[in-house]
C-alpha positions, 0 to 999 in steps of 0.5 A: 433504508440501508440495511443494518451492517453485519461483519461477515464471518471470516472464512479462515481459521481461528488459529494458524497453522502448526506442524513440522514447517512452523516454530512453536508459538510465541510467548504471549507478552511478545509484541505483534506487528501493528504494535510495533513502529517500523523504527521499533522493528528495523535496527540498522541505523542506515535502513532507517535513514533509507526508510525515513526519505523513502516515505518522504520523496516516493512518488507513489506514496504521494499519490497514494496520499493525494488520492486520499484527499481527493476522496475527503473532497468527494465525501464533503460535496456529498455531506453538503447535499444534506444542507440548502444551498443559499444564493444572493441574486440580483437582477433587472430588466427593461422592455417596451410594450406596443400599444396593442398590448398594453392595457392603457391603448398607448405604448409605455416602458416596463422596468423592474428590479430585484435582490433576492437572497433564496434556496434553489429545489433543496431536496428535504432527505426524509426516506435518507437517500442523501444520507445513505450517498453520504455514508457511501462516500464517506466509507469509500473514504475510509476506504482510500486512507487505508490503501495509502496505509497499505501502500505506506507497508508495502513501500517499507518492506520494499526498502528493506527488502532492497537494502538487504538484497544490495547487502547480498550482492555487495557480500557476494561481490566480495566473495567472489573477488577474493575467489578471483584472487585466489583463482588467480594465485592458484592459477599462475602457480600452476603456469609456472609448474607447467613451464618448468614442466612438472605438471602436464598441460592438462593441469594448466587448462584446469586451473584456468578453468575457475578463473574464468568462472571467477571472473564472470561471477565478479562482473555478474555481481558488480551488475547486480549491485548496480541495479539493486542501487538503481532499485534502491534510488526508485524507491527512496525517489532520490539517489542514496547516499553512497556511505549509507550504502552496506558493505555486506549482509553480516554486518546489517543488523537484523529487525527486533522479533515479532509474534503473529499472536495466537490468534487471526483475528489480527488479520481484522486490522491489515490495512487491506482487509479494513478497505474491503471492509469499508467498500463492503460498507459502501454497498450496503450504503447503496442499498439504502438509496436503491430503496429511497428511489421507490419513496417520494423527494420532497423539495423546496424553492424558497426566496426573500428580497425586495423588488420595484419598478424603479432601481431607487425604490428597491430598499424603500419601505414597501417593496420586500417581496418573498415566495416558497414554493413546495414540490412532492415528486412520487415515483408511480413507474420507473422500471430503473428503480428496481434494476437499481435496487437488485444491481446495488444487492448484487454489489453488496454480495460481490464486496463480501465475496472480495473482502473473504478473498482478501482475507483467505490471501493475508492468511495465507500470506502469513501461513507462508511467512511464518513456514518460512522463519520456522525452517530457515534457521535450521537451514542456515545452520545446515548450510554454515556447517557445510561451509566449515566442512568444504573450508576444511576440505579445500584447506587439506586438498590444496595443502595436499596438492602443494606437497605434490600427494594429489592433483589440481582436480581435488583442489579444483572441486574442493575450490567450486564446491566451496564457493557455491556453498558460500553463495547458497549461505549469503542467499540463505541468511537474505532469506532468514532476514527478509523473512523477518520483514516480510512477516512484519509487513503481512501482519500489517506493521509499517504504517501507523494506525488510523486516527480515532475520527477516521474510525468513528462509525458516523461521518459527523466527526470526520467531516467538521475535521475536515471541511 
């Protein structure tokens, strides 16, 4: 009764986008993201000791993977309505009859006993209702695995993603204390000329000035250090170890390289749009049982056991008792059928609709990372060459202002410019790493691939693996 199965057309085009903002494509040996194991792709040996407890203590992976085994449980009870349900019963019962109603005129005791073994109304799926409820539960199933793979990807790149932002802030913690250092030399020099009065007051205030920026900047980054470890802790769902803990970004290895491919198509395998897969699946099950309700159920009541007036006589020769008992039920009207069937075809429509919105967000999902890794190199290099230049430039404006020739004021705005550069640089190469990552996890790498059974397009397989 369910209606064949059709893979929608994907409403994104077949290629991904090109033009100034993206890298040229990839050679075609390069290796995609659901090719390559997350130990393949992250490098840093300490990233890798933080992902393996991650998957291992979070909380919300653990639910995930609970979830799951519920949905397994659920798809059993509806696999087993196709099988009879067999019960052992045993009973007995003892009444007096007064004489008015007993047939001999006299008052008398009835008793009688039984042990049956029997089927109670099994339905019998000839139009596959049950089936079809089956298939439903067993793609919703599906369904669930693949939100637990997507949950797994999203609480890798999670990690990482934490990892080198606590990298960021540790490596502008430092800069900023050698920044502070530095104010603070520049400072007390100045102090001293203002004391022996070769500079005027004016001089002095200025160089307070980036001190006290300095100082801020420090506490700023000491917090932030502090909530990117508590962020960190969450997700790992443990503390972490404080030598695991990176000392700066320049010293965390960057994650292997990685092709989008040449084409979406590789979109077909993220987790997420095999889950909108699967529940578009499941509503074309349910079709099949809206359809089945217009057609007869056929059950059957059945019983084999013996019975006896007397508890002594029940496994005597003679007293096998049995009984069968067939029942059609044909629906003649029920307006909720044809309610059922149109809401169940809706359905269908509204699971197509959200499994093209899922795949028009992962394209775009790429499309963003890959502008990304296309422009952050060149802005990376953009930005260390500016940092060498105001280097050079805060070097020969305080060599200048030590020989009396300029100002403080020129060292001063030599001095900001140069720290500020050096935060957008850190904040820039974050960027070109997490960049990395966040291509790998859009392309749907971090989470193996579905078993083979999980895959099958029958439910036989996964349910003798299961049950």
């Amino acid at each position: 009764m369910a209606p064949k199965y059709a893979r929608p057309a994907t409403p994104v085009p077949a290629s991904w986008p090109s033009g100034p903002a993206y890298a040229p494509a990839p050679a075609p040996t390069a290796l995609t993201a659901p090719d390559m194991d997350w130990r393949e792709f992250f490098t840093d040996e300490k990233l890798l000791q933080f992902i393996g407890t991650a998957l291992t203590n979070n909380r919300d992976l653990r639910i995930a993977a609970l979830n799951v085994e519920r949905a397994r449980a659920y798809y059993g009870i509806a696999r087993s309505d196709l099988f009879p349900v067999v019960n052992a019963t045993g009973s007995g019962s003892k009444a007096r009859v007064p004489a008015d109603l007993s047939s001999t005129g006299t008052r008398h005791t009835v008793e009688s006993y039984g042990v049956n073994l029997g089927v109670a109304s099994w339905e019998i799926d000839f139009f596959g209702r049950i089936r079809s409820l089956k298939d439903r539960a067993l793609q919703e199933y599906l369904a669930t695995d693949q939100a637990r793979r997507s949950a797994q990807i999203l609480l890798v790149s999670s990690v990482a993603q934490a990892y080198l932002a606590l990298a960021a802030d540790q490596e502008n913690l430092t800069l900023a204390e050698t920044t502070l250092k530095a104010q603070q030399a520049a400072y007390d020099l100045v102090k001293r000329r203002f004391d022996l009065g070769l500079v005027p007051e004016l001089e002095a205030f200025r160089a307070q000035t980036p001190l006290e920026v300095a100082r801020r900047d420090v506490a700023s980054y000491t917090q932030r250090v502090a909530q990117d470890q508590n962020a960190l802790d969450l997700l790992l769902g443990t503390p972490t170890p404080p030598d695991l803990l990176p000392a700066a970004l320049s010293v965390v290895t960057p994650p292997a390289d990685i092709s989008a491919g040449v084409s979406s198509e590789v979109l077909l395998g993220r987790p997420d749009v095999v889950q909108a897969e699967d529940l578009l699946k499941a509503a074309n099950a349910d079709i099949g049982a809206a359809r089945a309700a217009f057609f007869p159920r056929i059950s059957l009541s059945t019983a084999i056991g013996t019975a006896s007036s007397d508890l002594s006589g029940l496994f005597k020769s003679g007293s096998g008792a049995w009984s069968y008992a067939p029942q059609i039920v044909m629906p003649i009207f029920d307006a909720r059928t044809w309610s059922a069937a149109k809401a169940a075809k809706v359905q269908r429509e509204i699971a197509v609709v959200q499994y093209e919105k899922v795949i028009q967000s992962a394209f775009r999902d790429v499309a963003d990372a890959l502008a990304v890794r296309g422009t952050v190199n060149q802005q990376v290099s953009a930005q260390q060459s500016l940092v060498n230049a105001l280097s050079e430039t805060y070097r020969l404006a305080n060599s200048r202002f030590d020989k009396g020739i300029d100002s403080y004021l020129g060292v001063l705005d030599a001095q900001r410019s140069l720290f500020a550069a050096q935060q957008v640089l850190v904040l820039l190469r974050l960027e070109q790493l997490t960049s990395q990552v966040r291509l790998y996890a859009v392309l749907g790498g971090g989470a193996p691939a579905p078993e083979p059974h999980l895959t099958a397009a029958s439910g036989d397989s996964v349910g003798q693996r299961h049950n």
